[in-house]
C-alpha positions as CSV (number, residue, x, y, z in Angstrom):
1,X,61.2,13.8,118.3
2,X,58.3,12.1,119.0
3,X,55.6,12.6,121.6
4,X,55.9,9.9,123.4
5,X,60.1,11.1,124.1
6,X,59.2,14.9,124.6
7,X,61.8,16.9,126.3
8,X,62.2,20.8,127.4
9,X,64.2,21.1,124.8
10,X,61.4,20.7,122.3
11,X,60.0,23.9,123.4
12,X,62.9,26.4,122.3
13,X,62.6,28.8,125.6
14,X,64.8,31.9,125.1
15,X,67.9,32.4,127.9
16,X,66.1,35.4,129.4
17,X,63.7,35.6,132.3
18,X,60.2,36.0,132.5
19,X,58.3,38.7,134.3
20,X,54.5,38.0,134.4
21,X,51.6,40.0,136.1
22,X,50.1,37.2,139.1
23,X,47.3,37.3,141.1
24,X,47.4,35.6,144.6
25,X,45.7,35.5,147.7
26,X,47.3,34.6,151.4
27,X,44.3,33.7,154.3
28,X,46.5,35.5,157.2
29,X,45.8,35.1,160.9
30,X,46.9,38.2,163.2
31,X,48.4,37.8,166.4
32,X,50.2,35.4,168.5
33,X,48.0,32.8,168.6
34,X,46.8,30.7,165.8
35,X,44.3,29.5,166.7
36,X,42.7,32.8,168.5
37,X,43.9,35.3,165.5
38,X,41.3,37.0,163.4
39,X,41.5,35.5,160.1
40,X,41.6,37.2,157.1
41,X,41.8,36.4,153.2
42,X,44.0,39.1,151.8
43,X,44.3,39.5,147.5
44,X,47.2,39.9,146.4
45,X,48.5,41.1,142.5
46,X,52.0,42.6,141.0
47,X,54.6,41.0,139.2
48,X,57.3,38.4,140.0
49,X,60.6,37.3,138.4
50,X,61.3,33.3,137.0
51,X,64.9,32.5,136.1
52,X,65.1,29.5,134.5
53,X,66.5,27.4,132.3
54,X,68.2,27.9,129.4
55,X,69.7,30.7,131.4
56,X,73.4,30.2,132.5
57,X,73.9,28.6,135.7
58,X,70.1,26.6,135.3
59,X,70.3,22.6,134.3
60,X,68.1,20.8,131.8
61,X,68.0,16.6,132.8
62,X,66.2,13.3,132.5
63,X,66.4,11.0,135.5
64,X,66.8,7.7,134.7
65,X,62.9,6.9,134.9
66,X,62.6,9.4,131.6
67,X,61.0,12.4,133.7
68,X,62.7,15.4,132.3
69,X,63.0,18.3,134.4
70,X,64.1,22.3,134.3
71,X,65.2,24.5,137.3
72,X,63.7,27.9,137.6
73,X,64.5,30.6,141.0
74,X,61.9,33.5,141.9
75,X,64.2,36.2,142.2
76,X,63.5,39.6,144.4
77,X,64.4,42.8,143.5
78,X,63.4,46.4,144.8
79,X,60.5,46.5,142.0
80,X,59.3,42.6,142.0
81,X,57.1,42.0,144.1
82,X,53.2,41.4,145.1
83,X,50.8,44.0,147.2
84,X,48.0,44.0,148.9
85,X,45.6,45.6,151.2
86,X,44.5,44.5,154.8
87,X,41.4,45.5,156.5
88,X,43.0,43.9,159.6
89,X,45.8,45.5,159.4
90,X,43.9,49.1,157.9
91,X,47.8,49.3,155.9
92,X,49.3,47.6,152.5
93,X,51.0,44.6,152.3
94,X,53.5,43.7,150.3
95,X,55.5,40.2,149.8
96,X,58.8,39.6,148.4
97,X,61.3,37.0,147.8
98,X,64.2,36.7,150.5
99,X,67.0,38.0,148.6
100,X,69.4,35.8,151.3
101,X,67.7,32.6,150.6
102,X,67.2,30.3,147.4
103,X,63.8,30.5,146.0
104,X,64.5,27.5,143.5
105,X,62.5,24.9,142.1
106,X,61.6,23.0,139.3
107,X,59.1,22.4,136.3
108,X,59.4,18.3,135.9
109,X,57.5,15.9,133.7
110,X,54.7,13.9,135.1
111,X,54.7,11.3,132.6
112,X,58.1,10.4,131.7
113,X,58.7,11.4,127.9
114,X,55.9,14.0,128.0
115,X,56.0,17.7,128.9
116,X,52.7,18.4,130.0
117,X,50.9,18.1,132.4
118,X,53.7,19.1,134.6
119,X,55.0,19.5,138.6
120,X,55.7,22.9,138.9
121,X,57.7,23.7,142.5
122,X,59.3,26.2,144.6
123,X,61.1,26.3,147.6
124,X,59.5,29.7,149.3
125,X,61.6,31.8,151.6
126,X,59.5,35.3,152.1
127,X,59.6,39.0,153.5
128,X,56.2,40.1,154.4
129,X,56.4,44.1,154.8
130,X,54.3,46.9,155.9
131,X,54.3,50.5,156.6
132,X,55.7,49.5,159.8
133,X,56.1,46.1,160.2
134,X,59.1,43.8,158.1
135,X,59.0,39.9,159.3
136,X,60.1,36.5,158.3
137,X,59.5,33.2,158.4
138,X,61.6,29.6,159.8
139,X,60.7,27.1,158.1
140,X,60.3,26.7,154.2
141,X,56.8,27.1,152.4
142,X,56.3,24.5,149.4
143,X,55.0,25.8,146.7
144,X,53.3,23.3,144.1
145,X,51.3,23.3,141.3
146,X,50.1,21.0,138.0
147,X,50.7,23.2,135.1
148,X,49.9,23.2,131.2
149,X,52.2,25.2,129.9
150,X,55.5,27.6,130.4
151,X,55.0,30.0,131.2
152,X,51.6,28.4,132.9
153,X,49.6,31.6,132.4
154,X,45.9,31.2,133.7
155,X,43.0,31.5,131.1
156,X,41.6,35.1,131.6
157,X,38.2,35.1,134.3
158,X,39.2,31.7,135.6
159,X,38.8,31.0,138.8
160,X,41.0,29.6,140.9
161,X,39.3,26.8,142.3
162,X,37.3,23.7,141.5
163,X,34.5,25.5,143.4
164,X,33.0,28.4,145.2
165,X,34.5,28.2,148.7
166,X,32.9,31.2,151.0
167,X,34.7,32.0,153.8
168,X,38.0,32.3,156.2
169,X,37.8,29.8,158.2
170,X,39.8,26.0,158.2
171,X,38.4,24.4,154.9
172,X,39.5,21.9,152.2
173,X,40.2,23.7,149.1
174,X,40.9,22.3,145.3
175,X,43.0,24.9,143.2
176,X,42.5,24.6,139.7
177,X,45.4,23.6,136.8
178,X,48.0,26.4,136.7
179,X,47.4,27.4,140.5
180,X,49.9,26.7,142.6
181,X,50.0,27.0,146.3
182,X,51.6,26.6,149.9
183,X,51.5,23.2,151.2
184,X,53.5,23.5,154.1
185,X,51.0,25.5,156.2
186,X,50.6,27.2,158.5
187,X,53.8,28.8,159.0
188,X,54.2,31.7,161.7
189,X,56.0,35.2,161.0
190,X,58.6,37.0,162.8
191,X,59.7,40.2,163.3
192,X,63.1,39.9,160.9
193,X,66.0,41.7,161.4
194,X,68.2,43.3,158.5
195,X,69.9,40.1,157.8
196,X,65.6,39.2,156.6
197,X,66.4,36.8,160.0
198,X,63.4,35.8,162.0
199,X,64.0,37.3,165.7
200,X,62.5,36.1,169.1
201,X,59.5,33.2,169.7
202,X,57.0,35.7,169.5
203,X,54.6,35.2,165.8
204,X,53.3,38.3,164.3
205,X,50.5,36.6,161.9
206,X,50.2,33.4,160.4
207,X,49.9,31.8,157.3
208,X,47.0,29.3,157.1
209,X,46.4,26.1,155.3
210,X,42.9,27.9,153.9
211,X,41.1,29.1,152.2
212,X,44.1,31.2,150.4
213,X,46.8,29.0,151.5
214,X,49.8,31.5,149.8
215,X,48.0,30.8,146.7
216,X,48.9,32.4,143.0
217,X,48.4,32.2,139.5
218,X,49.8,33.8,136.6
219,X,47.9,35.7,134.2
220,X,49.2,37.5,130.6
221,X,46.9,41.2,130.4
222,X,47.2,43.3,127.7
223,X,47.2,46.4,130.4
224,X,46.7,46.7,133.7
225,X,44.8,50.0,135.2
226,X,45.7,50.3,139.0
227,X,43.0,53.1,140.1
228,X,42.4,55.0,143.0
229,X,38.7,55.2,143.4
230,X,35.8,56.7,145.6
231,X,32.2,56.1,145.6
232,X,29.5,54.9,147.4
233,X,27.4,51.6,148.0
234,X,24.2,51.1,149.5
235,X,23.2,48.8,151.6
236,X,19.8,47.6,153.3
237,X,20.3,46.2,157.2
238,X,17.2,44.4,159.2
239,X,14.7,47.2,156.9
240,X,17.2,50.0,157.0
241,X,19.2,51.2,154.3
242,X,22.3,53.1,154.7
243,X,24.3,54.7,152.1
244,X,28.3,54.4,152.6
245,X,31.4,56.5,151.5
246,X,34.0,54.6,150.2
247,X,37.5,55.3,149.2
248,X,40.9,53.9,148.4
249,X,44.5,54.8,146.7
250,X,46.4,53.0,144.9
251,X,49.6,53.9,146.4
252,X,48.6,51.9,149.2
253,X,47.5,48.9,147.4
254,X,43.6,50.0,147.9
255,X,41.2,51.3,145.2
256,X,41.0,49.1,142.5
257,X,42.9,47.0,140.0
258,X,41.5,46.4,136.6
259,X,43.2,43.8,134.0
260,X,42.1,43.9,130.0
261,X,42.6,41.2,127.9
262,X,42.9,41.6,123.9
263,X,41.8,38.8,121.8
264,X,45.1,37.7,121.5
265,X,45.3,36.3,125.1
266,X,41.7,34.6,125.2
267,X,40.1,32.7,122.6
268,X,37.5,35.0,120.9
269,X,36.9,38.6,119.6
270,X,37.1,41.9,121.8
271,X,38.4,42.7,125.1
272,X,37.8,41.1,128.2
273,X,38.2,42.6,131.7
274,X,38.7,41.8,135.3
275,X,38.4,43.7,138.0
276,X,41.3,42.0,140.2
277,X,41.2,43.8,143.2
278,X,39.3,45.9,145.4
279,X,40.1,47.4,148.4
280,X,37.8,50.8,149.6
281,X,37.0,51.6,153.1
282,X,34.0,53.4,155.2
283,X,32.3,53.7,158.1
284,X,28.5,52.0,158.0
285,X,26.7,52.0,161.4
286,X,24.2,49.6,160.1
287,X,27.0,46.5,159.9
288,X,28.3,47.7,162.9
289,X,31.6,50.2,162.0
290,X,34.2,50.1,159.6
291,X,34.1,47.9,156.7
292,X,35.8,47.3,153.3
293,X,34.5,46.5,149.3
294,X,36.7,43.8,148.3
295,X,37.0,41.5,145.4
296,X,36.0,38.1,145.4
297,X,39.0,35.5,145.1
298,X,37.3,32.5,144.7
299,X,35.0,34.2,142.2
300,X,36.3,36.4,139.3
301,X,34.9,39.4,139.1
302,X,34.9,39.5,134.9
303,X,32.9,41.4,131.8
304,X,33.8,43.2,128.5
305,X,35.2,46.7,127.2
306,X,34.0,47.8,123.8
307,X,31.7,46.6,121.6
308,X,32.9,42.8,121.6
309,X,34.3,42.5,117.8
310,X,38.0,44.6,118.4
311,X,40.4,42.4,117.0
312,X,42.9,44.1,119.2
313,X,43.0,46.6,122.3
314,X,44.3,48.9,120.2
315,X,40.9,49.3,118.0
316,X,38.6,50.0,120.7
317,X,37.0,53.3,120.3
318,X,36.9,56.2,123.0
319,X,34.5,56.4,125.3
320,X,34.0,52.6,125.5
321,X,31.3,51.0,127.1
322,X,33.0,49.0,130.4
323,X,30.6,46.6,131.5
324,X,31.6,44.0,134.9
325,X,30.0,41.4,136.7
326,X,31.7,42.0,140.5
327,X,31.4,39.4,142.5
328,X,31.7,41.7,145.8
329,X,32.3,40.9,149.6
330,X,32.2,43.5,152.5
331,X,34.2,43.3,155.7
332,X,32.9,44.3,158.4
333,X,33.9,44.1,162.3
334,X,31.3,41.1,162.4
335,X,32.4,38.7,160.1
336,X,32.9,39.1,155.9
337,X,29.4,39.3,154.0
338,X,29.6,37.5,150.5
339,X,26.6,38.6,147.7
340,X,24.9,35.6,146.5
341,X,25.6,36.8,142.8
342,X,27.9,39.0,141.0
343,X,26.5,42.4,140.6
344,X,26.4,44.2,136.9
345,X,28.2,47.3,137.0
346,X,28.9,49.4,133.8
347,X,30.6,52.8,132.7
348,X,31.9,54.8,129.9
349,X,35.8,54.3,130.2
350,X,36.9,57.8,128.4
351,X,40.4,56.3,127.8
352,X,42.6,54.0,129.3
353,X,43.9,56.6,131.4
354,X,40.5,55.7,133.6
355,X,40.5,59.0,135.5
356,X,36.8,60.5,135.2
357,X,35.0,56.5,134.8
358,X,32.1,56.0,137.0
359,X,31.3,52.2,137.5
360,X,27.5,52.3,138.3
361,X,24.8,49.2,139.2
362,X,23.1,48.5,136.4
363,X,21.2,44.9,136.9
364,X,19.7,43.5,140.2
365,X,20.7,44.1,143.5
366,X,21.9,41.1,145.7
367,X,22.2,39.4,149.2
368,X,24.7,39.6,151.1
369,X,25.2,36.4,153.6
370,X,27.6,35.2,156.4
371,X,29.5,31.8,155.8
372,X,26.7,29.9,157.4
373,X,24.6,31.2,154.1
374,X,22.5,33.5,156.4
375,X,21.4,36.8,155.0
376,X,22.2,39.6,156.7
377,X,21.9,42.6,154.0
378,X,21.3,43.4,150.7
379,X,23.4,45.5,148.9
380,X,21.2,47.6,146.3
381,X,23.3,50.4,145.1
382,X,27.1,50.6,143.8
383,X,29.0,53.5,142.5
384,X,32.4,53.6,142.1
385,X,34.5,56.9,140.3
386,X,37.8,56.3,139.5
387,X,40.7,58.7,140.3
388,X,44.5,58.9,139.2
389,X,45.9,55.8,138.2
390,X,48.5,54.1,137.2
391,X,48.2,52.2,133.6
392,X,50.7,50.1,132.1
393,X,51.9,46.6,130.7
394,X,53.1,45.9,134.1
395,X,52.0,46.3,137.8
396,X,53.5,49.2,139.7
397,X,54.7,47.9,143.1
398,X,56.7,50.6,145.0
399,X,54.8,53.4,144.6
């Protein structure tokens, strides 16, 4: 077949579905009024479901234009799903597919007669859940994308933007190939009902439009380390420095979520790593109360485990030298402090059990500004010690 008259078909894609780890990121706004609500840019990670074609019951076409197209449906079950942690909220989050509604879509040819790049769409119908909250939304959420491959995993410690955005507020965002997000934002939540119905006029939270409008990517790790972790970071406020305790679980979606990459999934020797997520909470008086280490979204948090030269994750030798650039933000009850540049971390990973591995600073320190690019701190000291975890090819999600 040539490449000018490339369909689906040309890529042999086995009759089973796919189940791969994704990152995402939802900018939620509490309360009952938009446009009032604190706003907050929640990360997200687990793993999700894709049915698609050649499975029974999914078509394979070409329109009469030549655009070949596939179906696909996001499918929930109990143990498919993505998690989170709020600070607004001071619980997990965890988002699922609507097991009463179709969450079907489409990968389809952009150029007729040629399979990449390609529209890749879903029609979204959520549950948003909580330790005490379960709720709903009306109206479908549109999920698109331009994507490179199938499955369109992301290339490991990508971002995924065309930029550095900082911030929570309304702003125009440009997601990167293999990033899909909402475009039908915002959409309001409501308490649901067992039926997964939306009850009563009264929103919980919001989506927004940005700056993590329902936003995901899929990535392909060689293991995935979900870590409970303590620690502390050091700060220094108008001359003052202030040392804080920090500490999350796992179980609740906090602590910290580590991805490794063999060379298999990147293009070059040794293992890569990213530290996904971070969620770990403390009390500083200096930034006026509780606050929260978290993750960058916009900005990968990425480094190396080993020596650099493993030619698979299975050769790196114990303890391993675990080196990370974190690109950290804290939350605070004034407003979400981004550092200016990623600060070095590094540890001896004993095994890839984790327990026991201290994540130290070990470069320069940093500023930490508002959105506006003001400083308001510095943050001079990290240390984070990793607790039980859970390691594994894929995500645990109810735990």
């Amino acid at each position: 077949m040539s490449a000018l008259r490339e369909t689906y078909e040309s890529l042999n894609l086995e009759p089973k579905p796919i189940r791969p780890h994704i990152l995402a990121a939802a900018t939620v706004v509490f309360g009952d009024d938009y446009y009032a609500g604190r706003r907050e840019t929640i990360n997200l990670s687990g793993f999700v479901q894709l049915n698609k074609w050649p499975m029974p019951g999914f078509e394979h076409k070409v329109d009469e234009k030549g655009h070949a197209e596939l179906d696909l449906e996001l499918i929930s079950a109990p143990e498919v799903g993505i998690k989170g942690f709020s600070y607004e909220l001071n619980d997990r989050i965890q988002i699922l597919s609507n097991p009463f509604l179709p969450n079907t879509g489409h990968v389809r040819q952009i150029v007729p007669g040629k399979n990449f790049p390609a529209e890749f769409y879903i029609r979204r119908f959520g549950i948003l859940e909580t330790s005490t909250l379960r709720l709903a939304h009306r109206n479908v959420i549109d999920i698109y994308g331009v994507v490179d491959s199938i499955p369109p995993y992301k290339k490991p410690l990508t971002g995924p933007y065309l930029g550095n955005p900082r911030g929570d507020d309304p702003l125009d965002v440009v997601q990167a190939p293999n990033v899909v997000r909402g475009t039908t934002l915002p959409e309001a939540w409501y308490p649901a009902n067992d039926q997964n119905e939306p009850v009563g006029i009264t929103p919980t939270v919001f989506f927004a439009a940005s700056p993590g409008p329902c936003m995901s990517l899929l990535v392909d790790p060689s293991m995935i380390m979900q870590v409970s972790a303590e620690g502390q970071i050091t700060v220094e406020v108008d001359g003052r420095t202030e040392t804080i305790e920090l500490e999350g679980d796992y179980r609740k979606a906090a602590g910290t979520e580590i991805l490794l990459f063999g060379p298999d999934k990147h293009d070059g020797a040794g293992v890569l790593a990213q530290m996904a997520r971070v969620a770990m909470q403390g009390h500083c008086e200096a930034l006026g109360g509780r606050v929260m280490l978290r993750a960058s979204w916009p900005r990968p948090s990425g480094g190396t485990l080993g020596e650099g030269t493993e030619d698979s994750l299975s050769r790196v030798r114990y303890p391993s030298e675990l080196h990370i650039d974190a690109a950290f933000e804290i939350v605070t009850p004034n407003g979400t402090l981004y550092s200016v540049s990623p600060v070095h971390v590094a540890g001896k990973l004993r095994d890839l059990d984790a327990t026991g591995t201290e994540l130290s600073l070990a470069g320069a320190d940093t500023a930490l500004v508002n959105t506006a690019g003001t400083v308001k701190a510095r943050l001079s000291g990290v240390r984070l010690a990793m607790r039980d975890a859970h390691v594994g090819e894929t995500a645990a999600v109810n735990v």
